[in-house]
C-alpha positions in Angstrom: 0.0 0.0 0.0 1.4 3.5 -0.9 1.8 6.0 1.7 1.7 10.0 0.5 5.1 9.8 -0.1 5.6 7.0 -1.8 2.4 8.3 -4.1 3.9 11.7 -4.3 7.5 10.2 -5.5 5.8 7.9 -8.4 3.2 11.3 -9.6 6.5 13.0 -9.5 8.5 9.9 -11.9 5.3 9.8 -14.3 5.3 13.7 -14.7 8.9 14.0 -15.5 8.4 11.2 -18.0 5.5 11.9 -20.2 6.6 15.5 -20.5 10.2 14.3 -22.0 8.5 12.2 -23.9 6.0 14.2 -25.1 9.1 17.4 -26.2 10.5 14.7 -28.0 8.3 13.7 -30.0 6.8 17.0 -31.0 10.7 18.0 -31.8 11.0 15.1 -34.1 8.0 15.9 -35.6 8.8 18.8 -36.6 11.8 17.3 -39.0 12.4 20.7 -41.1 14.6 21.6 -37.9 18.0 20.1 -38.4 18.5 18.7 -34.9 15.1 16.8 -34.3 16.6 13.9 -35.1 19.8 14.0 -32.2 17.4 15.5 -29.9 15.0 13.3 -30.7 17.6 10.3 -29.3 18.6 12.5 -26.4 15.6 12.9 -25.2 14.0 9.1 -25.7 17.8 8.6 -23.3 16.3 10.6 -21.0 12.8 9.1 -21.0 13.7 5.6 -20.7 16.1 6.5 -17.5 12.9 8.1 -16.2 10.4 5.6 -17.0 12.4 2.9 -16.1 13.5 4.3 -13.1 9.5 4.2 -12.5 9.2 0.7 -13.0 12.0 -0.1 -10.6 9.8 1.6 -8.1 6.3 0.3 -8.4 8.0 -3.5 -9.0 5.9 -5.8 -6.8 9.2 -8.3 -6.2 12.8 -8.3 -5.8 13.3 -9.4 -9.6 11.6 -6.7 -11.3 13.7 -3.9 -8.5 16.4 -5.4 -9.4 15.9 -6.1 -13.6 14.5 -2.5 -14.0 17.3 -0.9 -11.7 19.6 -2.6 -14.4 17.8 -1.5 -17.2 17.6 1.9 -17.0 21.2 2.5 -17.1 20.6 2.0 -20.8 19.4 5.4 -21.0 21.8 6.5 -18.0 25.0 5.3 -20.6 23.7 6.6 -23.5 22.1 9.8 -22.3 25.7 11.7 -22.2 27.0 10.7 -25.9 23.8 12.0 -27.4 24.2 15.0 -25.4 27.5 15.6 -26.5 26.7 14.6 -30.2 24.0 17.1 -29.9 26.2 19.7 -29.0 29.0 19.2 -31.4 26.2 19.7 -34.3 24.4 22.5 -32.8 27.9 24.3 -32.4 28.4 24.1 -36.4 30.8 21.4 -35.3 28.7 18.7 -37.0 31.8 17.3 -39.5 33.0 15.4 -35.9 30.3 13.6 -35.9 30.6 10.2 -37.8 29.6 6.7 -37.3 33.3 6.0 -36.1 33.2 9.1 -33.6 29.7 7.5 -31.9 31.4 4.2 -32.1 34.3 5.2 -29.9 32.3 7.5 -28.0 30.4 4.3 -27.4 33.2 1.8 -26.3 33.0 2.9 -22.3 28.9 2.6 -22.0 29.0 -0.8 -23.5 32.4 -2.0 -21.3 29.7 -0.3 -17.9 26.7 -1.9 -18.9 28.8 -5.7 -19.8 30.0 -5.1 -15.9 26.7 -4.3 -14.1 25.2 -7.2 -15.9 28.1 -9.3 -15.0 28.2 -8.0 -11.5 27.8 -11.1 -9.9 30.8 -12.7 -11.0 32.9 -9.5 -9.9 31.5 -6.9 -7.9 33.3 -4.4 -9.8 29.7 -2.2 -10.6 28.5 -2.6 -7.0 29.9 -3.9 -4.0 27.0 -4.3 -2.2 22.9 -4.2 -2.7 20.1 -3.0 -0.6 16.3 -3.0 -1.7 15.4 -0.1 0.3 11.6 1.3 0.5 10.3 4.3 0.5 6.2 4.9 1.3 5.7 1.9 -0.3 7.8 2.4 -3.4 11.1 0.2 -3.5 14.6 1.1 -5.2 18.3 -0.9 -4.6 20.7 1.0 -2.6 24.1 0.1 -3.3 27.5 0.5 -2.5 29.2 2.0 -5.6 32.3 -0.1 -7.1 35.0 1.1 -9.9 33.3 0.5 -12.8 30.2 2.6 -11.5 33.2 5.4 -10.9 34.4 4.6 -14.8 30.7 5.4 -15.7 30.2 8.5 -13.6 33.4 10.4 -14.3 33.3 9.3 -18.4 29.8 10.5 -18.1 30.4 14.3 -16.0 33.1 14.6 -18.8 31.1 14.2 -22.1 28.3 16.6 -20.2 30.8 19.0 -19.1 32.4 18.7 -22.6 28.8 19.7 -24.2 28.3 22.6 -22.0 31.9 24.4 -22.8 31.1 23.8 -26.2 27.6 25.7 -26.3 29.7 28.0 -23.7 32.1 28.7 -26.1 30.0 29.3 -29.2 27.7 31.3 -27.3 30.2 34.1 -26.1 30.8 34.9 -29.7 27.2 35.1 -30.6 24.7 37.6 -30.9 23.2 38.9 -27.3 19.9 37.1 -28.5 21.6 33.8 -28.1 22.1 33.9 -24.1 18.3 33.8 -24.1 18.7 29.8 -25.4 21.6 29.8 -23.5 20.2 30.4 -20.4 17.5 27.9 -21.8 19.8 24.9 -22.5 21.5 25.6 -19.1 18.2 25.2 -16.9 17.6 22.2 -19.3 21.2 21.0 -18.6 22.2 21.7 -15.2 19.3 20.9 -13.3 19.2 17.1 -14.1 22.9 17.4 -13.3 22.9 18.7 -10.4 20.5 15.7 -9.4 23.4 13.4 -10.4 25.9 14.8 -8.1 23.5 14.5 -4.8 22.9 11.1 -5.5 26.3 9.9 -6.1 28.1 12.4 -3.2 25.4 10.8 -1.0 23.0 13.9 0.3 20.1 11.8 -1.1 19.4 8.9 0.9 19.8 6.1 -2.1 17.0 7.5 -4.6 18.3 8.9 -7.7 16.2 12.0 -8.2 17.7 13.1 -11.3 14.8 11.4 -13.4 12.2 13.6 -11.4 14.4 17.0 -12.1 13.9 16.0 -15.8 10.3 17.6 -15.3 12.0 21.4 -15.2 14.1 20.4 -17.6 11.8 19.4 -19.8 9.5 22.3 -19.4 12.5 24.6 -19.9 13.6 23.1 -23.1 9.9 23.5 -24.1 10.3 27.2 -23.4 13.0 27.5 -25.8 12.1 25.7 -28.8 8.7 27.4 -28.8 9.6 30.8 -28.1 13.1 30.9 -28.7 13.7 28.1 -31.9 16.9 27.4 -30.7 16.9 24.1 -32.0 16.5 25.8 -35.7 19.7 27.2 -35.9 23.8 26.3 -35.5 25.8 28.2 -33.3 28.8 29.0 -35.2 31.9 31.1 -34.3 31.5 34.4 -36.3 33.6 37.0 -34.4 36.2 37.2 -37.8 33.5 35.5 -40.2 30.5 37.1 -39.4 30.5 40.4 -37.5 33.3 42.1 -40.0 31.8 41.4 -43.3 30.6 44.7 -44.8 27.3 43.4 -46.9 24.2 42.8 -44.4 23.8 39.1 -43.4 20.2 37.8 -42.1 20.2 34.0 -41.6 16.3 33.0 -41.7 14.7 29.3 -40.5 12.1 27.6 -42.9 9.8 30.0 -41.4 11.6 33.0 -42.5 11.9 34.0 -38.9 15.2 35.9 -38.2 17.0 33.6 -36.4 20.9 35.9 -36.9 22.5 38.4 -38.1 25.5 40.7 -38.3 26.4 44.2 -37.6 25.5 45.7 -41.2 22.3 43.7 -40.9 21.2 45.5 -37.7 22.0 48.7 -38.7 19.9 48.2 -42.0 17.4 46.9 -39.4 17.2 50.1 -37.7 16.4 52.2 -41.0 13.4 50.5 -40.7 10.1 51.7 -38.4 9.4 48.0 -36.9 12.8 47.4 -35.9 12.9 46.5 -32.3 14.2 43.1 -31.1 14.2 41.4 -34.4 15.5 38.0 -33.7 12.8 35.7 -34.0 10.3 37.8 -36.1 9.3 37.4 -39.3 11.8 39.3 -42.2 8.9 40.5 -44.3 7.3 41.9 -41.2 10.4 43.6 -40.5 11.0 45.3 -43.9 7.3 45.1 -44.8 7.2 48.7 -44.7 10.0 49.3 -47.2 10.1 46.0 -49.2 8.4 42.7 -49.1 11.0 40.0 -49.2 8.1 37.4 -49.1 7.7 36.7 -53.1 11.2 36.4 -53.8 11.8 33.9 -50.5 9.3 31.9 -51.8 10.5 31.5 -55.2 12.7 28.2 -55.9 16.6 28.7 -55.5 18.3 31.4 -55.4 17.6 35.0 -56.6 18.5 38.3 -56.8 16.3 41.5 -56.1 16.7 45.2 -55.6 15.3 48.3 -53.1 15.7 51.3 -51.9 15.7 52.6 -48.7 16.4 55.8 -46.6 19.6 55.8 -44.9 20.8 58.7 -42.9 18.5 60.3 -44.4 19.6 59.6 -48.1 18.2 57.2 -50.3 19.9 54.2 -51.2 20.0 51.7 -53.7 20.2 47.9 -52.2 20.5 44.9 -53.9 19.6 41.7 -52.0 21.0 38.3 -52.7 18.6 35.4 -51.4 19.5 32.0 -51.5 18.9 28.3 -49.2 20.8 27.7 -46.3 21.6 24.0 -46.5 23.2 21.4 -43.4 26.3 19.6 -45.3 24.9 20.8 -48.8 22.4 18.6 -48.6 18.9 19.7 -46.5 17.7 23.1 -46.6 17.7 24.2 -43.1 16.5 27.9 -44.0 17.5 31.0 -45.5 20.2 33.8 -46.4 20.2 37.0 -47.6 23.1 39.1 -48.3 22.5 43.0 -48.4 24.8 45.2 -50.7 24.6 49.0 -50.5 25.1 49.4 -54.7 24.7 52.8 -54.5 27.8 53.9 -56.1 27.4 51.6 -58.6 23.6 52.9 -59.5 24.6 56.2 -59.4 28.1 54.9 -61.8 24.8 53.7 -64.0 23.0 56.2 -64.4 26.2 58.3 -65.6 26.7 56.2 -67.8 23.6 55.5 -69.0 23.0 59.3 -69.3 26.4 59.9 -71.5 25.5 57.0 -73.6 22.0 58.2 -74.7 23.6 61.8 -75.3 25.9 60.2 -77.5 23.8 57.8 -79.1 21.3 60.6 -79.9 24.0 63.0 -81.1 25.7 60.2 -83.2 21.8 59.0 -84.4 20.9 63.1 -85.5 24.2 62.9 -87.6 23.7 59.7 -89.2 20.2 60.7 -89.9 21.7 64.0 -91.8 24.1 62.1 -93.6 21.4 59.7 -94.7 19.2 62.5 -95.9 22.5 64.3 -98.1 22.7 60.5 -99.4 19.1 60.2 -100.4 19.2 63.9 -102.2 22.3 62.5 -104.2 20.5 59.4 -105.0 17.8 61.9 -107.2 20.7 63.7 -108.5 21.9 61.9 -112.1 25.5 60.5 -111.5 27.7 58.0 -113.7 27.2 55.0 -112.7 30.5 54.1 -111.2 29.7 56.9 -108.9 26.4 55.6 -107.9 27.6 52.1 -106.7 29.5 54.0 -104.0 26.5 55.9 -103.1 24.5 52.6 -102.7 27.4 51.5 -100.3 27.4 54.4 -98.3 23.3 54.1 -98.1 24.0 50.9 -97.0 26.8 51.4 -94.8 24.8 53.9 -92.8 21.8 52.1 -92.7 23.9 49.0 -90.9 25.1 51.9 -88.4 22.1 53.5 -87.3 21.3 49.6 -86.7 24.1 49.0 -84.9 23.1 52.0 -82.6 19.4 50.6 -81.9 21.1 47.5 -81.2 23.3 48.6 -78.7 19.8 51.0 -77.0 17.7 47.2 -77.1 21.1 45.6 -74.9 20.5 48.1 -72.3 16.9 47.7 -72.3 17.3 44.3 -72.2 20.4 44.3 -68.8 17.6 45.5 -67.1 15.2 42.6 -67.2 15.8 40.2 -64.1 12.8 38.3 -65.2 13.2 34.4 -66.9 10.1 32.4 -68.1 9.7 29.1 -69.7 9.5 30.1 -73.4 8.9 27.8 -76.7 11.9 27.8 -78.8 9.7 26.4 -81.6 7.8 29.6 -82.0 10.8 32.2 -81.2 12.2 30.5 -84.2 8.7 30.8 -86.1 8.2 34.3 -84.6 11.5 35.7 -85.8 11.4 33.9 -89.8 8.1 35.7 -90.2 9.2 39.0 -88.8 12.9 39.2 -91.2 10.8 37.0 -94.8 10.6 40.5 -95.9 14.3 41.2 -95.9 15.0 37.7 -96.8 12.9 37.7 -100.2 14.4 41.0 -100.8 17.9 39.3 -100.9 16.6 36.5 -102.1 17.4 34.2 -99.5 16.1 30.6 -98.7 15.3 30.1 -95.4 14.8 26.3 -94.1 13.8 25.1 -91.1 14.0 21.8 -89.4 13.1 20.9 -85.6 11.0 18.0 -84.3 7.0 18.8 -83.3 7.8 18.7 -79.3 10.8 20.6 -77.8 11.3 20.9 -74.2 11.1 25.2 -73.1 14.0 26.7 -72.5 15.0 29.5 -69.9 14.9 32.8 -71.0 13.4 36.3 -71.8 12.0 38.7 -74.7 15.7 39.2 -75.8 15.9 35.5 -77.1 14.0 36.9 -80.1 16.0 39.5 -80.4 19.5 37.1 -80.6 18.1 35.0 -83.4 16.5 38.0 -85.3 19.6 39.9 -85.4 21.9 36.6 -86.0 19.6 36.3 -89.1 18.8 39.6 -90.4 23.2 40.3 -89.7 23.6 37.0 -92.1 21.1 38.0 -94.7 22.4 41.7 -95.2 26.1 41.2 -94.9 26.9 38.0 -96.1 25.6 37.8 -99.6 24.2 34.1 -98.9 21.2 32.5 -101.0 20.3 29.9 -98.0 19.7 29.5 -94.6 19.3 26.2 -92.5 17.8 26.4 -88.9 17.6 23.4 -86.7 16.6 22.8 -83.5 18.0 19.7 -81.1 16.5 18.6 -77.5 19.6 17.3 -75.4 19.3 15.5 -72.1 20.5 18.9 -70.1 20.2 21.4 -73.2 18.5 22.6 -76.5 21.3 23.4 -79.1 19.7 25.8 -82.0 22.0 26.0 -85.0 21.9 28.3 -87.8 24.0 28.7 -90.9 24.6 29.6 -94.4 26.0 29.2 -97.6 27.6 33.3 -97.5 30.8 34.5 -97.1 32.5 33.3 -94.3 33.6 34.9 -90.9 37.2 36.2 -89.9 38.8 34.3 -87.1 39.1 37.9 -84.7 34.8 37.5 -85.2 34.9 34.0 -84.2 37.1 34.5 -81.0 34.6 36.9 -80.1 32.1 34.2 -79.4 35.1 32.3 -77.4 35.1 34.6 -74.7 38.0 37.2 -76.1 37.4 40.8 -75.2 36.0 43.3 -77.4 38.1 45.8 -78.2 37.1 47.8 -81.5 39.4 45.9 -84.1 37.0 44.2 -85.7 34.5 47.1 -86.4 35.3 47.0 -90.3 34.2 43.0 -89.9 31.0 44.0 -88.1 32.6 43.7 -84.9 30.0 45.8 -82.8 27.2 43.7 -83.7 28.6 40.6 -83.0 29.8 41.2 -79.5 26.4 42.5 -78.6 25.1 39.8 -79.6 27.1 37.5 -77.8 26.2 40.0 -74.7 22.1 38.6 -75.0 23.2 35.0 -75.0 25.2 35.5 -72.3 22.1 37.4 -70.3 20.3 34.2 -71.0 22.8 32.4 -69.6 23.5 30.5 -73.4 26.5 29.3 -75.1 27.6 30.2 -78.7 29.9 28.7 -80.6 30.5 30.3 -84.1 32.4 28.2 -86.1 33.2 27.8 -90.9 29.8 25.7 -91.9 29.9 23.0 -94.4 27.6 25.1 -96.4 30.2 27.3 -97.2 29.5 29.8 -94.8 29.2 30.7 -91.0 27.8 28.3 -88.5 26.2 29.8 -84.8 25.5 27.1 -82.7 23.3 28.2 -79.3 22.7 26.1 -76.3 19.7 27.1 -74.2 19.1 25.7 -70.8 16.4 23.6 -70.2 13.3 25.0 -68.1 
């Protein structure tokens, strides 16, 4: 029959247990964080201590005292490693941690747990046993021998080891981060300090560490709901972190803040909900300047720019978002990476200002030296005269080209934009928009690509590569035929066109090979080839220009797959 005590002690056992328990399974649950799984183990250690620690209580006999009190140093061995496993990977020291380091970590439980279940032959675990009662609960009481010391100290060490880890981390972290640590201490320390009463000898043979798991355990619960600690590594950042110029936010799976550096809080506090931001929500925190929700949700990475007052001066930012992955593998969360491009905007605009002044200067010319040509053209000259009037027609025709060619690549730098598009109708598109041109010059076009082709990555200015690759071959190369075919590859569509005109000069061809424009070719047509080179390489295509079999030039473009 159980007296108060004895019912008190076992409400106090089950307590601790279902509410360790319970934390770990709603932390493995929740298997987006990246330590649910060890936490998962340590806390099922814990659990089985606890509950079996029960059992040895509420045994009717001898034999189940004594089997249970041998049993639940299973969890009492094990307990320690996973706590020490845990902390290696939530200090960002995770690369320890192999099957050959839990292995060895394991060699002194299993060498304790052969003794005690060999005691009988030795003595070595315990020297001597006492069932003991207590209100009508039982436990052994026993007389500690050297293995039992073996387990202890190997034991105090791997926790100790734990806590000067976290310790360590933690002093190099942002001030946020003593909030878990003060969290993981409670969750730590407590239990612990129930360990070293019942082996120094205050309590009188009951081990109440199990029943100081129930703090612990509400603690812990604390911080993973309020706190997410178990969402994020602690990693040493005081020469990684803290002096890197750009603004770094690290965000969970929830987009919840969960660290960031210097330049990240003082972007933060530009903002009018800036506050204590660890924890919240990024777009809530920006929400009033810019919503990074969109481009977070979109797959991979991207690349985004705002604005926003600093110091009272606008600025130009350009944010860099991509997933935060444990050992390249798992996606863990989210990073952003905050440049102050201001400089480089304002370098822009400059530029972009002086290069519409000149284009329109150089356009207003060419348009006056077009209109002398046309009022020669009505003028009777001999005819060896005229054919270098149709040349310089021509000639200035191809320039004013060049000139909305180069306007169209600056349009075009400023799309961040890529869609699935059909590589089959860019091709159809652009043949119907140049036949015109092409009937003028009488020139064959022929095309040849299978019914279904896979869509490709890319924007508008696709159409405008293959337009201008066509209507540069049909007007400067005197051909009389044109073959376009399209290819699906297993990682790639390759889109060739070529002709039966004059070939290109190798300085054209290295162009396409990744050598650096320099003006030498502009006789040759230079210009437009390296701008058009520049839209394939906006798309993120390969071109390869290379002597057809036809006779002529040969432009081979791969396109990614979509």
């Amino acid at each position: 029959m159980y007296r108060p005590e004895g019912v008190l002690v076992v409400v106090l056992f089950l307590c601790s247990g279902v509410s360790i328990l319970t934390l770990s399974i709603s932390v493995y649950r929740n298997k987006r964080s990246p330590l649910s799984r060890i936490f998962f183990f340590l806390g099922m250690s814990g659990a089985f201590w606890v509950f079996a620690h029960l059992f040895e209580l509420v045994s009717p006999g001898s034999f189940g005292t004594l089997l249970w009190g041998k049993l639940k140093y299973l969890g009492i061995a094990t307990l320690p490693v996973f706590w020490l496993v845990f902390a290696l990977q939530y200090t960002g020291r995770g690369r320890y941690v192999t099957w050959k380091s839990i292995a060895l970590l394991l060699v002194v439980p299993i060498i304790v747990l052969f003794s005690l279940w060999t005691n009988s032959y030795h003595h070595l675990f315990y020297r001597e046993l006492v069932i003991k009662d207590l209100g009508g609960v039982t436990y052994f009481y026993s007389v500690f021998g050297p293995f039992f010391w073996l387990s202890a100290v190997y034991d105090y060490i791997l926790v100790f080891s734990g806590v000067v880890l976290i310790l360590y981390s933690l002093a190099d972290l942002h001030r946020t981060y003593w909030k878990q640590a003060t969290v993981i201490a409670v969750g730590v320390l407590i239990p612990l300090l129930g360990s070293v009463l019942y082996v120094s000898g205050p309590s009188p043979g009951l081990d109440i560490t199990p029943v100081l798991f129930l703090p612990a355990s509400i603690s812990l619960t604390f911080g993973v709901r309020n706190f997410h600690f178990l969402d994020a590594f602690l990693i040493g950042r005081k020469t990684v972190f803290q002096k890197i110029s750009n603004a770094i936010f690290v965000l969970d799976q929830d987009r919840n803040i969960i660290d960031l550096n210097r330049a990240g809080e003082e972007l933060a506090e530009e903002t009018e909900r800036y506050g204590d931001i660890i924890g919240r929500d990024v777009g809530d925190v920006f929400s009033e300047k810019f919503d990074f929700s969109e481009v977070i949700d979109s797959e991979g990475e991207a690349v985004t720019e705002f604005k926003l007052a600093k110091n009272g001066e606008e600025r130009h930012f350009q944010a860099q978002i991509g997933p935060l992955r444990e050992n390249g593998e798992n996606q863990v969360g989210w990073i952003i990476i905050v440049r102050d491009v201001t400089e480089h905007e304002k370098t822009r605009e400059r530029k972009d200002f002086l290069n519409n002044l000149l284009r329109q200067d150089l356009g207003g010319k060419y348009r006056t030296i077009q209109g002398y040509l046309q009022l020669l053209e009505e003028v009777d000259l001999p005819d060896e005269h005229r054919e270098y009037l149709r040349r310089a027609v021509k000639a200035g025709g191809e320039a004013d080209e060049i000139l909305e060619l180069a306007k169209k690549l600056e349009e075009i730098e400023e799309v961040g934009w890529v869609a699935e598009r059909d590589i089959s109708k860019i091709v159809e598109h652009v043949v119907e928009q140049i036949s015109v041109s092409a009937e003028r010059e009488e020139v064959e076009i022929v095309e040849a690509y299978p019914e279904a082709v896979a869509g490709v990555r890319g924007d508008y200015s696709l159409d405008v590569l293959f337009s201008q690759i066509l209507k540069t071959r049909i007007l400067s190369s005197e051909c009389s035929k044109i073959v376009i075919e399209v290819e699906e590859r297993e990682e790639n569509v390759l889109v060739s066109v070529e002709d039966d005109g004059e070939r290109l000069v190798d300085a054209i061809k290295n162009l396409f090979s990744g050598e650096v424009y320099r003006g030498g070719t502009a006789g040759a047509g230079g210009a437009r080839y390296y701008m058009l080179r520049q839209i394939a390489e906006h798309n993120n295509a390969d071109i390869e220009v290379r002597d057809s079999e036809l006779g002529g030039a040969r432009f081979d473009v791969l396109l990614q797959k979509a």
